[in-house]
N, C-alpha and C positions, 0 to 999 in steps of 0.2 A: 032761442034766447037762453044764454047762460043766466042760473038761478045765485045772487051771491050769496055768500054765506054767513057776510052779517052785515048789519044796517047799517044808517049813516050814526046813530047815537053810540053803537058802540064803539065806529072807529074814532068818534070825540073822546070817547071815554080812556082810550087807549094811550091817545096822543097827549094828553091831559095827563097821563101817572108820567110821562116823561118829563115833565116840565123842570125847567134847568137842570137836565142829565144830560152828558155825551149820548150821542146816537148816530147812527150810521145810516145815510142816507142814500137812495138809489134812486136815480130818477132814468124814464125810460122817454129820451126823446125822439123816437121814431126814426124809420130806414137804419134800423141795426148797429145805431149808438146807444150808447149809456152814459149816463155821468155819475162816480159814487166821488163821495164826500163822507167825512164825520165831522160835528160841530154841534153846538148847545141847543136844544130846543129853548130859544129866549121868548118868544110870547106863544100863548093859545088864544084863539080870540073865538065868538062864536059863527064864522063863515070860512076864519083861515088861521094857519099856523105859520110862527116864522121861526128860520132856523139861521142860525149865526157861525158860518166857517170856521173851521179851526185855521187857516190858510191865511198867512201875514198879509200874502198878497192879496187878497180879495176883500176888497170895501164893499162895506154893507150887509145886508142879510138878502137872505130867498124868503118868499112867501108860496105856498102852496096849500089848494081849499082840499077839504075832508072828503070830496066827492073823486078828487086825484087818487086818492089811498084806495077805494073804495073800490075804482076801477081797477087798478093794479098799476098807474102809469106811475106811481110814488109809492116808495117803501121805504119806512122807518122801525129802526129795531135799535133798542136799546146797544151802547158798545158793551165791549167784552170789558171785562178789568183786568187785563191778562198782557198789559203793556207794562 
């Protein structure tokens, strides 16, 4: 059993200092795909986070829970400011 190296509190706490910043989003859907995106963290809630495309084309937002991060299947990182 891999041991993680931080709890579910502190990946709230994390995703939470993002709130309405650009961020860069990775998501690992299985069998050797990826999906990255960047777009606004628009809501935190206490079970899920939603995040809002930068992409004209894409109506709507994604929501993904704290327990996603946590594993590793979602990774959020503030963007660069270097655009």
């Amino acid at each position: 059993m891999i041991k993680p190296k931080s709890d579910l509190t502190s990946v709230k706490k994390t995703i939470a200092e993002y709130f309405k910043r650009q961020v860069d989003v990775t998501v690992n859907l299985g069998r050797n795909k990826v999906l990255r995106y960047c777009g606004e963290l628009s809501g935190v809630y206490p079970a899920l986070f939603t995040v809002q495309p930068n992409d004209k084309n894409f109506l709507g937002k994604t929501s993904y829970s704290y327990a996603e991060v946590l594993c590793g299947n979602v990774k959020v990182k503030p963007r660069e400011k270097a655009e």
